[in-house]
Structure formats: structure tokens, C-alpha cells
C-alpha positions, 0 to 999 in steps of 0.5 A: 500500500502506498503511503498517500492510501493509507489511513491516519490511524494505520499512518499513526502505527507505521510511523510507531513501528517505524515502517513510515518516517514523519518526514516521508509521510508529509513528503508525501503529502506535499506530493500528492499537493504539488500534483493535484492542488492546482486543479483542486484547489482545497488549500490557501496555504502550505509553508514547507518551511513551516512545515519541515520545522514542525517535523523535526519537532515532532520527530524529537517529540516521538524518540523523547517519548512526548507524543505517543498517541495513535496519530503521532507524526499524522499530516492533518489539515485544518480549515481556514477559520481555525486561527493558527499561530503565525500562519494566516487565518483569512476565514477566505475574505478578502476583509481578514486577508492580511490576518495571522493570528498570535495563537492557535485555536485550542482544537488546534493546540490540542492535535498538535499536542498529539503529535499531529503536523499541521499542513495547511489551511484549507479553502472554505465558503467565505466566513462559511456563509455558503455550501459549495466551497465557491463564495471563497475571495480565493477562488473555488475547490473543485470536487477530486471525483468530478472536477465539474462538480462543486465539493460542498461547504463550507467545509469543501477544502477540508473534505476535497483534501482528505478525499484526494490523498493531499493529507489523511485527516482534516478539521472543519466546522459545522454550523447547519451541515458544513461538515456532513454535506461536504463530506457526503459530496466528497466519498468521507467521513465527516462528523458534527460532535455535540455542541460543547464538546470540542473547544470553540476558542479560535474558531472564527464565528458565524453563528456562535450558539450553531458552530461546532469544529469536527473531524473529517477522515477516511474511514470511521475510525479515523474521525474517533481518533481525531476527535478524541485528540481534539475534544475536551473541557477549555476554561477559555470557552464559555460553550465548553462542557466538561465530559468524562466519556472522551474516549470514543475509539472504544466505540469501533465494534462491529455491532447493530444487534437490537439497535433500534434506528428512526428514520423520519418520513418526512426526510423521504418526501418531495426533493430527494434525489432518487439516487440518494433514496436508492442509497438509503434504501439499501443501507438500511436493508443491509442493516437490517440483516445484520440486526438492527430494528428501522422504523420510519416514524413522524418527526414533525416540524421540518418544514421550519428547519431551514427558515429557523436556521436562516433566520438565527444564524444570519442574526449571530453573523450581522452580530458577529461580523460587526467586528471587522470594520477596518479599525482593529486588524485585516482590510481597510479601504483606500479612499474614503472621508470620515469614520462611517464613511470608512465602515462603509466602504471597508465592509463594502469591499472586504465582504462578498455578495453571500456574506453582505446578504446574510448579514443584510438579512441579520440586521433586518431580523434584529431590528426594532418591529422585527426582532419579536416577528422573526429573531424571537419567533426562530428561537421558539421553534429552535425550541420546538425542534429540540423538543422533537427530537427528544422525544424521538431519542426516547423511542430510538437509540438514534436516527438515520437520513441522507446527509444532502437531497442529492449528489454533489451538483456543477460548479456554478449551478448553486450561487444562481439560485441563493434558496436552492442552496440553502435548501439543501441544508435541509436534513442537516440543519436540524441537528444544529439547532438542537446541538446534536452529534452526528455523523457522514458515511459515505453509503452508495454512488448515483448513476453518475459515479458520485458519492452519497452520504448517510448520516447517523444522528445521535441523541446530546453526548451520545457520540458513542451510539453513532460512532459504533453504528457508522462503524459497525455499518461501514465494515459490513458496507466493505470497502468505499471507492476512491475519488475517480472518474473526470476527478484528479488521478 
């Protein structure tokens, strides 16, 4: 086996073993960069400098005994609005163009400390306003299975450089799906911790109470591993919870004996794709056979997911997003005559088309005579829905459904149609509005030859439960194709 093929966790134990050097491997990588990342363009930045610095560190770290973990010496990736000390973290705007942070995001310090070596940020929907990986100021990723097709977003970077062999594991963020529908897109596994459980200190904020940083990775396995080395209790984290129950790759056991798994109707009607309900289909026929319990049942309330979502993440980013005026740090304009006449022009210039719209729609829920009408009113069936899906964990051990109405669609058929594209939000979204762990595995291919993504949603701090199930149906899936067809070889 190559060393690009493997994965992180088989990577973490040939680097043990000594069969693979830390320095080979991240060679490697930069190759697999080199060749492919011209066409792909999953990366913003790549310091080999930087890089090579970090190996020898790490190579010390490994003889001296400091890093012992599985994924000590790993090549990871990690997206660019995860502040990385003294490397540019530009959340891909042109407003925080000129920005590197003085710190690393604790999520990052936190695989670092596992011996993990950083190779790069990766390129994203502008501030992860998007689900394409196009609203980029840099330019868009295309997906490594079809290079026509779009990757996802906003965490398509991440998800096209772990699908294309660039680096074996990656970080993202999911605030309404921007992990899961990605990777569903790209043929990976992505997956959406409980709210709290990863440190949100360093992450760069859209919509504060919905952003979650998560693990991207080849296989099951992979994103256990990954989390396990990034989560925990931060002090500097308002959000932060303090869990004991950490140690999720004791989870990977090949079990869905007497699993009983809800599937919501209402996630099968009008708008999925067929291919997708083909898929779907025939991953819980294989599950069945091997012992678990599906039912379909009522959900209730998904018809408000997306304008409950909209409504509370555009008001957190006008918010969040006020903070970039040109003052303190990253884009100021040129010309311009006053103080407000400089907020203008700055936010004008330095945002993008997807960014100022959410932002317009924000202020407009925000302010007086609305607030009560929209804001409030989301709020109460964010509620609503937190409400539903408690009731539907006390029936069930966790709930399936796709992780996109359809495969992954051309670059440049999304950003015509803005509503279009928030749709296809519409099974993920949910679980960020009621804090829920999820995860993507990749299930079937449509008749094109692209990848489909099924999503294993758990209850709150039950990543355990999901992680054994997308495991368990992942190894009697067998092995998932690699990125093919008009994509990067």
C-alpha cells in the first residue's frame, strides 16, 4: 500500500513501528499537493518551511517519548477559520486577508499536542456563509471525483483534501451541515460532535450558539481518533462542557444487534434525489440483516428547519461580523472621508455578495418591529425542534437520513439560485439547532459515479451510539471507492 492510501490511524502505527518516517509521510503529502492542488484547489496555504520545522519537532517529540498517541507524526489539515499561530487565518475574505493570528485555536493546540503536523489551511465558503466551497475571495475547490462538480461547504477544502490523498485527516466546522454535506459530496467521513464538546476558542464565528469544529477522515475510525485528540473541557470557552466519556475509539465494534434506528418520513418526501433514496434504501436493508430494528416514524416540524436556521444564524453573523470594520486588524479601504464613511466602504469591499446578504438579512431580523416577528419567533421553534427530537431519542437509540437531497451538483449551478442552496441544508440543519452529534458515511454512488452520504444522528453526548453504528455499518458496507472518474488521478 502506498503511503498517500493509507489511513491516519494505520499512518499513526507505521510511523510507531517505524515502517513510515514523519518526514516521508508529509513528503508525501506535499506530493500528492504539488500534483493535484492546482486543479483542486482545497488549500490557501502550505509553508514547507513551516512545515519541515514542525517535523523535526515532532520527530524529537516521538524518540523523547512526548507524543505517543495513535496519530503521532499524522499530516492533518485544518480549515481556514481555525486561527493558527503565525500562519494566516483569512476565514477566505478578502476583509481578514492580511490576518495571522498570535495563537492557535485550542482544537488546534490540542492535535498538535498529539503529535499531529499541521499542513495547511484549507479553502472554505467565505466566513462559511455558503455550501459549495465557491463564495471563497480565493477562488473555488473543485470536487477530486468530478472536477465539474462543486465539493460542498463550507467545509469543501477540508473534505476535497482528505478525499484526494493531499493529507489523511482534516478539521472543519459545522454550523447547519458544513461538515456532513461536504463530506457526503466528497466519498468521507465527516462528523458534527455535540455542541460543547470540542473547544470553540479560535474558531472564527458565524453563528456562535450553531458552530461546532469536527473531524473529517477516511474511514470511521479515523474521525474517533481525531476527535478524541481534539475534544475536551477549555476554561477559555464559555460553550465548553466538561465530559468524562472522551474516549470514543472504544466505540469501533462491529455491532447493530437490537439497535433500534428512526428514520423520519418526512426526510423521504418531495426533493430527494432518487439516487440518494436508492442509497438509503439499501443501507438500511443491509442493516437490517445484520440486526438492527428501522422504523420510519413522524418527526414533525421540518418544514421550519431551514427558515429557523436562516433566520438565527444570519442574526449571530450581522452580530458577529460587526467586528471587522477596518479599525482593529485585516482590510481597510483606500479612499474614503470620515469614520462611517470608512465602515462603509471597508465592509463594502472586504465582504462578498453571500456574506453582505446574510448579514443584510441579520440586521433586518434584529431590528426594532422585527426582532419579536422573526429573531424571537426562530428561537421558539429552535425550541420546538429540540423538543422533537427528544422525544424521538426516547423511542430510538438514534436516527438515520441522507446527509444532502442529492449528489454533489456543477460548479456554478448553486450561487444562481441563493434558496436552492440553502435548501439543501435541509436534513442537516436540524441537528444544529438542537446541538446534536452526528455523523457522514459515505453509503452508495448515483448513476453518475458520485458519492452519497448517510448520516447517523445521535441523541446530546451520545457520540458513542453513532460512532459504533457508522462503524459497525461501514465494515459490513466493505470497502468505499476512491475519488475517480473526470476527478484528479
Amino acid at each position: 500500500m502506498e503511503i498517500r492510501e493509507m489511513t491516519a490511524l494505520t499512518l499513526g502505527c507505521a510511523i510507531k513501528s517505524r515502517q513510515v518516517g514523519v518526514r516521508e509521510a508529509v513528503k508525501a503529502c506535499l506530493d500528492e499537493i504539488e500534483k493535484k492542488d492546482s486543479t483542486l484547489h482545497a488549500f490557501l496555504e502550505t509553508d514547507e518551511k513551516k512545515i519541515y520545522d514542525r517535523v523535526k519537532e515532532v520527530e524529537n517529540g516521538i524518540k523523547a517519548g512526548k507524543y505517543t498517541g495513535p496519530l503521532a507524526g499524522v499530516p492533518i489539515a485544518v480549515k481556514d477559520n481555525i486561527c493558527t499561530r503565525n500562519r494566516k487565518t483569512t476565514c477566505a475574505s478578502r476583509i481578514l486577508g492580511n490576518f495571522i493570528p498570535s495563537y492557535d485555536a485550542e482544537a488546534v493546540r490540542r492535535i498538535e499536542s498529539a503529535g499531529m503536523i499541521v499542513m495547511g489551511k484549507t479553502n472554505m465558503d467565505e466566513f462559511a456563509m455558503g455550501s459549495t466551497s465557491e463564495t471563497s475571495a480565493y477562488g473555488i475547490t473543485r470536487n477530486p471525483w468530478d472536477t465539474e462538480k462543486v465539493p460542498g461547504g463550507s467545509s469543501g477544502g477540508s473534505c476535497a483534501a482528505v478525499a484526494a490523498d493531499e493529507v489523511f485527516a482534516a478539521l472543519g466546522s459545522d454550523t447547519g451541515g458544513s461538515i456532513r454535506q461536504p463530506a457526503s459530496y466528497c466519498g468521507v467521513v465527516g462528523m458534527k460532535p455535540t455542541y460543547g464538546t470540542v473547544s470553540r476558542y479560535g474558531l472564527i464565528a458565524y453563528a456562535s450558539s450553531l458552530d461546532q469544529i469536527g473531524p473529517v477522515g477516511k474511514d470511521v475510525s479515523d474521525c474517533a481518533a481525531l476527535l478524541e485528540a481534539s475534544a475536551g473541557y477549555d476554561a477559555k470557552d464559555s460553550t465548553s462542557v466538561l465530559r468524562k466519556d472522551l474516549q470514543f475509539t472504544r466505540y469501533l465494534r462491529q455491532d447493530l444487534h437490537g439497535v433500534k434506528i428512526g428514520i423520519p418520513k418526512e426526510y423521504l418526501s418531495e426533493g430527494l434525489d432518487e439516487d440518494v433514496k436508492r442509497s438509503l434504501a439499501d443501507a438500511v436493508q443491509l442493516m437490517t440483516k445484520n440486526g438492527a430494528v428501522v422504523e420510519f416514524f413522524t418527526l414533525g416540524l421540518v418544514d421550519y428547519v431551514i427558515p429557523a436556521y436562516y433566520i438565527i444564524a444570519s442574526a449571530e453573523a450581522s452580530s458577529n461580523l460587526a467586528r471587522f470594520d477596518g479599525v482593529k486588524y485585516g482590510y481597510r479601504a483606500e479612499e474614503f472621508e470620515g469614520l462611517h464613511d470608512m465602515y462603509k466602504k471597508t465592509r463594502a469591499e472586504g465582504f462578498g455578495e453571500e456574506v453582505r446578504r446574510r448579514i443584510l438579512l441579520g440586521s433586518f431580523v434584529l431590528s426594532s418591529g422585527y426582532y419579536d416577528a422573526y429573531y424571537l419567533k426562530a428561537l421558539k421553534v429552535k425550541a420546538m425542534i429540540k423538543k422533537a427530537f427528544d422525544d424521538a431519542f426516547l423511542k430510538y437509540d438514534m436516527l438515520i437520513a441522507p446527509a444532502a437531497p442529492s449528489t454533489a451538483p456543477a460548479v456554478g449551478s448553486s450561487l444562481a439560485d441563493p434558496l436552492k442552496m440553502y435548501l439543501s441544508d435541509v436534513y442537516t440543519a436540524g441537528v444544529n439547532l438542537a446541538g446534536l452529534p452526528a455523523i457522514s458515511v459515505p453509503c452508495g454512488l448515483d448513476s453518475s459515479g458520485m458519492p452519497v452520504g448517510l448520516q447517523f444522528i445521535g441523541d446530546c453526548f451520545q457520540e458513542k451510539k453513532i460512532i459504533q453504528a457508522a462503524y459497525a455499518y461501514e465494515k459490513i458496507r466493505g470497502e468505499f471507492p476512491k475519488a475517480y472518474g473526470k476527478g484528479v488521478k
